[in-house]
DSSP file (Angstrom, degrees, kcal/mol; ACC not computed):
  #  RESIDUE AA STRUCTURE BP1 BP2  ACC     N-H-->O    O-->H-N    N-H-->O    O-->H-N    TCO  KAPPA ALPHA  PHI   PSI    X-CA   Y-CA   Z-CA
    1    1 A X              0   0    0      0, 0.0    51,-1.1     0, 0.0     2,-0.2   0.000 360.0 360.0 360.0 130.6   12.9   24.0    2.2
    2    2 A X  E     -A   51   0A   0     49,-0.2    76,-1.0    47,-0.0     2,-0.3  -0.606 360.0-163.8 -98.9 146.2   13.0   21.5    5.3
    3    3 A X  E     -AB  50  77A   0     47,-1.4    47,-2.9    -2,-0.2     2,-0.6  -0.920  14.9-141.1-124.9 140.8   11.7   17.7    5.2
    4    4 A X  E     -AB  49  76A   0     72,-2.1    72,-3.1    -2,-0.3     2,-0.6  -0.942  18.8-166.5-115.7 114.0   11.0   15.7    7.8
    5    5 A X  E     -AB  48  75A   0     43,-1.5    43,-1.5    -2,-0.6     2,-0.8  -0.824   6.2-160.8 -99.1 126.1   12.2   11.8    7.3
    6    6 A X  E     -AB  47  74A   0     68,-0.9    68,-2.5    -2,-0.6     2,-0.2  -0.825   2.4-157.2-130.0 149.0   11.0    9.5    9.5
    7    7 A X  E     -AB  46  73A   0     39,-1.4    39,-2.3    -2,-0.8     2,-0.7  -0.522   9.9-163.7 -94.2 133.0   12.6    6.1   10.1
    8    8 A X  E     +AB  45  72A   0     64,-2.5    63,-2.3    37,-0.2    64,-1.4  -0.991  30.8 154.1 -76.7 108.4   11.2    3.0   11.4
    9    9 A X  E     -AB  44  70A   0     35,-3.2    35,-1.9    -2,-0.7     2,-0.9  -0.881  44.6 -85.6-144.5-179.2   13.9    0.7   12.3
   10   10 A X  E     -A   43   0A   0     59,-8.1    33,-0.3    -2,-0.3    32,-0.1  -0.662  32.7-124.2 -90.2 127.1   14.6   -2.3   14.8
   11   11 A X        +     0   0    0     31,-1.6     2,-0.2    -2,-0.9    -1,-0.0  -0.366  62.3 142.2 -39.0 108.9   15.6   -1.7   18.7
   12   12 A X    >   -     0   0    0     31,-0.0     3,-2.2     0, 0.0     4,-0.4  -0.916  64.6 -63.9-162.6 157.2   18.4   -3.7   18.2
   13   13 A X  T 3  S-     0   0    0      1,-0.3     0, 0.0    -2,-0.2     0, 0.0  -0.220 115.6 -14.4 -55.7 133.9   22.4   -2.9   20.0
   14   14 A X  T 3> S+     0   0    0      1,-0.1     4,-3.0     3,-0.1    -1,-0.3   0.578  80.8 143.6  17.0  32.7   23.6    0.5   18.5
   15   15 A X  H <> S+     0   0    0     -3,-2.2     4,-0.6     2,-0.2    -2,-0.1   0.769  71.7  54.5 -59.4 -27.3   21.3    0.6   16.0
   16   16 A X  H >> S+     0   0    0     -4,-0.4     4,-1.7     2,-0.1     3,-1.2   0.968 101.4  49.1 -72.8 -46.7   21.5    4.4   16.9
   17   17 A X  H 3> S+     0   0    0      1,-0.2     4,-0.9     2,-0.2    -2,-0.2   0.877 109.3  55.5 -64.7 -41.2   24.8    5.2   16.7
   18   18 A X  H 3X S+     0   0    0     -4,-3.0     4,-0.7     1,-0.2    -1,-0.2   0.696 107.6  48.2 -67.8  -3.0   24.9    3.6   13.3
   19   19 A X  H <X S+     0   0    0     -3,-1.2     4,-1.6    -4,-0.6    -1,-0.2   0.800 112.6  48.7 -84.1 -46.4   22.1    5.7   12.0
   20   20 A X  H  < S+     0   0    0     -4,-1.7     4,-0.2     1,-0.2    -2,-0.2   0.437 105.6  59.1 -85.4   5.5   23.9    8.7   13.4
   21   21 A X  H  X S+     0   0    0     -4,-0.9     4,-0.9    -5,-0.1    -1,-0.2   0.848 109.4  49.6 -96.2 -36.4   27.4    7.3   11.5
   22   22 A X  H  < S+     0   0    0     -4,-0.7    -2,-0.2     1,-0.2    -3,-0.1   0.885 106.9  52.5 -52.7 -37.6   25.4    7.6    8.2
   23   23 A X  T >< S+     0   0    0     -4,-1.6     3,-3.4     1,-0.2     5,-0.3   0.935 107.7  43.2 -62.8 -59.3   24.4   10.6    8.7
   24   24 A X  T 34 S+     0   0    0     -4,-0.2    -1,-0.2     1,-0.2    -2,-0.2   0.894 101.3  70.5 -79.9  -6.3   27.4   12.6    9.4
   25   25 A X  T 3< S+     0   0    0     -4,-0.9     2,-0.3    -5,-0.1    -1,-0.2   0.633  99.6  56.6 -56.8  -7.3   29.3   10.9    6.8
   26   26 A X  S <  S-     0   0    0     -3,-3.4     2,-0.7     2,-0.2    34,-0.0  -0.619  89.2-111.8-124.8 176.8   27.1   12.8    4.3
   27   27 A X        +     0   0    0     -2,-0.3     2,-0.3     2,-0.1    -3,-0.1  -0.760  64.3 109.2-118.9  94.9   26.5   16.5    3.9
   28   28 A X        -     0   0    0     -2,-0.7     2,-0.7    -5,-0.3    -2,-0.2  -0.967  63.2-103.9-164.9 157.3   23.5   17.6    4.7
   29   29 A X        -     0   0    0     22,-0.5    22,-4.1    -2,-0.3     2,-0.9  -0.755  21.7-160.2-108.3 100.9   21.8   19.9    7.8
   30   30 A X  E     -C   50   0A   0     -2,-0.7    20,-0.2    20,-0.3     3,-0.1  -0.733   8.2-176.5 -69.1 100.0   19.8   18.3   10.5
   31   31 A X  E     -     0   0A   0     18,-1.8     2,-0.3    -2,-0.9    -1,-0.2   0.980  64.2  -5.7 -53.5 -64.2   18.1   20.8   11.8
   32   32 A X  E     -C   49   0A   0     17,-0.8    17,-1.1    -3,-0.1     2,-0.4  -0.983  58.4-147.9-144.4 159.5   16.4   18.5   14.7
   33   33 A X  E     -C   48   0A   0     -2,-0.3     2,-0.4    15,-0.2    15,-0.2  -0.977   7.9-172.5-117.9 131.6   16.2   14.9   15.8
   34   34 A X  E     -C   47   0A   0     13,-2.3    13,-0.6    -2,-0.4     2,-0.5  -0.888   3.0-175.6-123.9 140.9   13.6   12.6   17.6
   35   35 A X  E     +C   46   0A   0     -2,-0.4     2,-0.4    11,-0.2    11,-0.2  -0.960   6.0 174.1-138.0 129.9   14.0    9.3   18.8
   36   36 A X  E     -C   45   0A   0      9,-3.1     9,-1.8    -2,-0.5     2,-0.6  -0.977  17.1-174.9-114.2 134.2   10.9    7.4   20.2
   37   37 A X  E     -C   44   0A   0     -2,-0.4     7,-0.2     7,-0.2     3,-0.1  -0.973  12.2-149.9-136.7 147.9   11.9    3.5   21.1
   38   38 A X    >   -     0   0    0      5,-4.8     2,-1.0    -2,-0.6     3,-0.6   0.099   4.9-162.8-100.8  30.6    9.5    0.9   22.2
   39   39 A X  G >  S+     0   0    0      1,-0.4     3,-0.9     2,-0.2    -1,-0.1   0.138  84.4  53.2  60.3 -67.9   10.6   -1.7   24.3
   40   40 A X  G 3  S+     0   0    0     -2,-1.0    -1,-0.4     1,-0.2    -3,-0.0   0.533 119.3  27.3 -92.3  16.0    8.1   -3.8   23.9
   41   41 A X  G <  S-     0   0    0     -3,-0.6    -1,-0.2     2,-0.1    -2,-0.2  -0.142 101.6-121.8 -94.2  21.2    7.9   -4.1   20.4
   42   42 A X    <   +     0   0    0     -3,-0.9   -31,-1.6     1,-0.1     2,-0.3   0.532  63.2 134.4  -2.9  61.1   11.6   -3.4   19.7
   43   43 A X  E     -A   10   0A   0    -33,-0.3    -5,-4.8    -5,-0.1     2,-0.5  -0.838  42.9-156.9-115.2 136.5   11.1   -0.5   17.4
   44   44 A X  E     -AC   9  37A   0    -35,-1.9   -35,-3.2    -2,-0.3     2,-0.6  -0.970   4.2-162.6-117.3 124.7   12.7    2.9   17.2
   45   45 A X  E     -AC   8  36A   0     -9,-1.8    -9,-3.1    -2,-0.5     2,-0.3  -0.772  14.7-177.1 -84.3 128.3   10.8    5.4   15.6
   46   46 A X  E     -AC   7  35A   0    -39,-2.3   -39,-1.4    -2,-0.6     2,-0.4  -0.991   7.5-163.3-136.9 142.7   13.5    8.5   14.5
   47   47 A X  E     -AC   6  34A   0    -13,-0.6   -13,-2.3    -2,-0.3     2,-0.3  -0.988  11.0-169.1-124.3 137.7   12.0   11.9   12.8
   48   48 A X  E     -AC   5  33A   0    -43,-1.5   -43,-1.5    -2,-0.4   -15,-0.2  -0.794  12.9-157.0-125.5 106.5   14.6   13.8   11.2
   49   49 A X  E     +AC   4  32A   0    -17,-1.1   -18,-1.8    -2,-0.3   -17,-0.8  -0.356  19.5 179.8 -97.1 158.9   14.1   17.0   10.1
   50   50 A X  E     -AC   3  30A   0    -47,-2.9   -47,-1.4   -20,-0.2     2,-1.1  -0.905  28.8-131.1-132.5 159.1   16.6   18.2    7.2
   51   51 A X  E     +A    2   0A   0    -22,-4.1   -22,-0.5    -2,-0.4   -49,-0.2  -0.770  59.7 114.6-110.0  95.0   17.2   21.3    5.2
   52   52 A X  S    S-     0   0    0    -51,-1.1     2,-0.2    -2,-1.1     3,-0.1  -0.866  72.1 -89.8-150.0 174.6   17.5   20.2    1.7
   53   53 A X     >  -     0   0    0     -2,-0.2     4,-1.9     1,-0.1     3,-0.3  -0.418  46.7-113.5 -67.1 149.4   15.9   20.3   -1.8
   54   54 A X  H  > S+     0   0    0      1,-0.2     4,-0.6     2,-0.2     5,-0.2   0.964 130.1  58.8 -59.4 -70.6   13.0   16.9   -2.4
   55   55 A X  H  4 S+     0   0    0      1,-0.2     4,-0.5     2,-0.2     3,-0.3   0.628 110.5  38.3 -77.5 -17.9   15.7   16.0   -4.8
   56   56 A X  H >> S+     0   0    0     -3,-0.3     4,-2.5     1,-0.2     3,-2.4   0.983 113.8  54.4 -70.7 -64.3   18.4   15.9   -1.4
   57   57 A X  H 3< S+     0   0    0     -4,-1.9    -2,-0.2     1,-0.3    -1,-0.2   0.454 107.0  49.0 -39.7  -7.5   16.2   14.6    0.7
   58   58 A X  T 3X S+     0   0    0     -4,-0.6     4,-1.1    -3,-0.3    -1,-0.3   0.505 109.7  47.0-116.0   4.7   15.6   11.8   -1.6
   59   59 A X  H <> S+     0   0    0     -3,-2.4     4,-1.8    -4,-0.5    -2,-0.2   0.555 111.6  59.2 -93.4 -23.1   19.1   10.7   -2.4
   60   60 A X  H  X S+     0   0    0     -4,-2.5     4,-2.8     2,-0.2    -3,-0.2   0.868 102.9  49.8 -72.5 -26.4   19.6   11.0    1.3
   61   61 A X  H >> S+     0   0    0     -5,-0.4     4,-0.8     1,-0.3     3,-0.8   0.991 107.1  53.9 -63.1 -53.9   16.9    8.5    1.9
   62   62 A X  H >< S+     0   0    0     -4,-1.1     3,-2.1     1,-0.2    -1,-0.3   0.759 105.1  55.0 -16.9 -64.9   18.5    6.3   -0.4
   63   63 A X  H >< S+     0   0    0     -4,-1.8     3,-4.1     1,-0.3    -1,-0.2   0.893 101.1  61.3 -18.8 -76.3   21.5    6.6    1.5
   64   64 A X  H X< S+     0   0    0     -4,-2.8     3,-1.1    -3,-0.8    -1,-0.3   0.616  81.9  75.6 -55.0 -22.8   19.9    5.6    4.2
   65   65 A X  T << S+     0   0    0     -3,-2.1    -1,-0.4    -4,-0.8    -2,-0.2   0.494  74.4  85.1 -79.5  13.3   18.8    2.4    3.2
   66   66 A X  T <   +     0   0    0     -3,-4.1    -1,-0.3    -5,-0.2    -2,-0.2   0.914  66.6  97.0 -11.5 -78.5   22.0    1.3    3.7
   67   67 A X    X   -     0   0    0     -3,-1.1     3,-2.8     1,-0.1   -48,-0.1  -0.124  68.0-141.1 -81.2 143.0   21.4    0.7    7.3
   68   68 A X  T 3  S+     0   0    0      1,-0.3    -1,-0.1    35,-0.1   -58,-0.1   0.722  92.8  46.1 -57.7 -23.1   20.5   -2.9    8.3
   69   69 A X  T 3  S+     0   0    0    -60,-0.1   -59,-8.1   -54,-0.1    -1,-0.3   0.454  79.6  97.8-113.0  23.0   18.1   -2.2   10.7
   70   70 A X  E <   -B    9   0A   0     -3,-2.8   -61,-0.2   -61,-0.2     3,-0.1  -0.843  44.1-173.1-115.5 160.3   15.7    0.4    9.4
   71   71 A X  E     +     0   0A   0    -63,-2.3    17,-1.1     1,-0.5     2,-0.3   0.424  62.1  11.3-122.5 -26.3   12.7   -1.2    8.1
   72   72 A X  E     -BD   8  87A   0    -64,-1.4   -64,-2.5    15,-0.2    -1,-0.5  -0.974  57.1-162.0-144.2 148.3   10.5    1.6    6.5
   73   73 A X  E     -BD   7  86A   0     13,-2.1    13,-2.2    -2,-0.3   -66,-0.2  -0.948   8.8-178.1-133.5 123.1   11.4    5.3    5.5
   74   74 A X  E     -B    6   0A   0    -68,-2.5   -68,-0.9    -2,-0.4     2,-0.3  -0.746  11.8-152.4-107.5 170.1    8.6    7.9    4.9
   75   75 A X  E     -B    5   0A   0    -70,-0.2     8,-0.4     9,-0.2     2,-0.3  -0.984  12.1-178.7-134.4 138.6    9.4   11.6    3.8
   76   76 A X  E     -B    4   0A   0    -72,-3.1   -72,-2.1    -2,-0.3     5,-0.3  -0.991   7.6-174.6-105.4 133.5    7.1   14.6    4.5
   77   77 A X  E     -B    3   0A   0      3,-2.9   -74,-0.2    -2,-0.3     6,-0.1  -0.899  42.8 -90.8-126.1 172.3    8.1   18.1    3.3
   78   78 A X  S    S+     0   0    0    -76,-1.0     3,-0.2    -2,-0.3   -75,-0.1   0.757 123.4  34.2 -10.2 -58.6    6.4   21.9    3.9
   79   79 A X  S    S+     0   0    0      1,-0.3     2,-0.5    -3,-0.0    -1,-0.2   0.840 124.9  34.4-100.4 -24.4    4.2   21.5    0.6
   80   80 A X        -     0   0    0      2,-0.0    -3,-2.9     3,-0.0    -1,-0.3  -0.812  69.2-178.3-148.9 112.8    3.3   17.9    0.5
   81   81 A X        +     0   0    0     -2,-0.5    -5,-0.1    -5,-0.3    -3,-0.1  -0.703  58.0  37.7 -78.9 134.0    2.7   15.8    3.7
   82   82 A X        -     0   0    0     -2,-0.3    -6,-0.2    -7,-0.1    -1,-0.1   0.670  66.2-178.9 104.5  15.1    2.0   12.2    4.0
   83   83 A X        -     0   0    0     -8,-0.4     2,-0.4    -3,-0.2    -9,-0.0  -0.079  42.0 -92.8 -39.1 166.9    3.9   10.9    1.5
   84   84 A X        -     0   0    0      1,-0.1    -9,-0.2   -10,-0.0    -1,-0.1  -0.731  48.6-110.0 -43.9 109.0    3.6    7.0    1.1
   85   85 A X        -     0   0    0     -2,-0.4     2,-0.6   -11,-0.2   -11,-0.2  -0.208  27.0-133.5 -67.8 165.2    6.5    5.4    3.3
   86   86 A X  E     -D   73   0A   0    -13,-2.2   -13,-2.1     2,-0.0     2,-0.6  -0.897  21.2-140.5-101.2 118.7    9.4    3.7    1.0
   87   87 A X  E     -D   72   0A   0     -2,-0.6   -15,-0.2   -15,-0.2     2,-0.2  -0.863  15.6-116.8-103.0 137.9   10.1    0.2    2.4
   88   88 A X        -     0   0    0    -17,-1.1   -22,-0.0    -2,-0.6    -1,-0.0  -0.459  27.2-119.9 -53.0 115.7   13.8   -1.0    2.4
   89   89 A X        -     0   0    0     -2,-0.2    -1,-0.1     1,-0.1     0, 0.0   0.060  14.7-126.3 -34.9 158.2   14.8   -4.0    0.4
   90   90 A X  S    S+     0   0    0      2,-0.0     2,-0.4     0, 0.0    -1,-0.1   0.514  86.6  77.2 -68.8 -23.9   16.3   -7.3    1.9
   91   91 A X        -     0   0    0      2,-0.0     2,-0.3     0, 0.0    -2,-0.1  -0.810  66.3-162.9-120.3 149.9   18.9   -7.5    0.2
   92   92 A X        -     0   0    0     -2,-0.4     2,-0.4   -24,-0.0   -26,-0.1  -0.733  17.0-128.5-141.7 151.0   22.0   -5.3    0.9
   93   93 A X        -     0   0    0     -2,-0.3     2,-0.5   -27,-0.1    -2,-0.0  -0.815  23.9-145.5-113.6 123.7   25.3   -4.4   -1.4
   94   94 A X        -     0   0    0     -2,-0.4     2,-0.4     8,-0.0     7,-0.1  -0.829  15.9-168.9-105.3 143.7   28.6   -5.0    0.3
   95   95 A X        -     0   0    0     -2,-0.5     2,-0.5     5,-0.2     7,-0.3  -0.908  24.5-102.9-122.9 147.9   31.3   -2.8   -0.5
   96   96 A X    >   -     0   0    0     -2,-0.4     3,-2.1     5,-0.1     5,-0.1  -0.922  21.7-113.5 -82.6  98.5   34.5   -3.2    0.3
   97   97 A X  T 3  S+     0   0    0     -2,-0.5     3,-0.2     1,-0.4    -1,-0.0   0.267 118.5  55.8  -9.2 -64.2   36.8   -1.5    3.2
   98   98 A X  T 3  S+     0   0    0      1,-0.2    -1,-0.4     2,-0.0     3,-0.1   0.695 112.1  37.4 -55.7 -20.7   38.7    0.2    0.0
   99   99 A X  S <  S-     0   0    0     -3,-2.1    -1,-0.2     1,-0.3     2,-0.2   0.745 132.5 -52.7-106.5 -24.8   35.8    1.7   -1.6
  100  100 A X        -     0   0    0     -3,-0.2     2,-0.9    -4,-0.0    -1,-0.3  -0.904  58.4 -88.5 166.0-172.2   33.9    2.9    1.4
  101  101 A X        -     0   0    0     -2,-0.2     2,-0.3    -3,-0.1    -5,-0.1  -0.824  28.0-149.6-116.3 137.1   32.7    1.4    4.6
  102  102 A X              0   0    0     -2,-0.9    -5,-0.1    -7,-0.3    -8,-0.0  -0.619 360.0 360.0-111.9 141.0   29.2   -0.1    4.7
  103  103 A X              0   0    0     -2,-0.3   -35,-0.1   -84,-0.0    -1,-0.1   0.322 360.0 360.0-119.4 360.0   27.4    0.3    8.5
């Protein structure tokens, strides 16, 4: 069943590439990717859609709030669109080089 997540996050210097370093660290199938960025509000909008079970697609989100610069994450899937976006906490867990590498 495919989900579509889509990310808010801030225009800010490889703020892409670090989205796309979470991502392939984890195992799960991007089907497709969008990136919209605004310039003048320095926001990147990303939809990504993924082929997983709700319950992958919601451990991935987790995941994803990891990165420092996304600000909100909604999920839509096949049977139920419009979910309520999830907003990312402030405060962020450092991990340490040995235990795994925080982006």
């Amino acid at each position: 069943m495919g989900h579509r997540i889509i990310i808010h996050m801030a225009l800010a210097q490889g703020a892409e590439a670090r989205l796309w370093a979470i991502v392939s660290q984890r195992r799960i199938d991007v089907s497709s990717a969008l990136f919209e960025k605004n310039r003048q509000d320095q926001h990147i909008r990303a939809t990504l859609e993924v082929e997983t079970d709700d319950a992958g697609a919601r451990r991935f989100m987790r995941q994803l709030e990891r990165h420092h610069d996304i600000t909100a994450i909604a999920l839509e899937s096949a049977s139920r669109t419009g979910q309520g976006p999830i907003a990312a906490d402030s405060r962020r867990m450092r991990i340490s080089a040995k235990k795994g590498a925080y982006l």
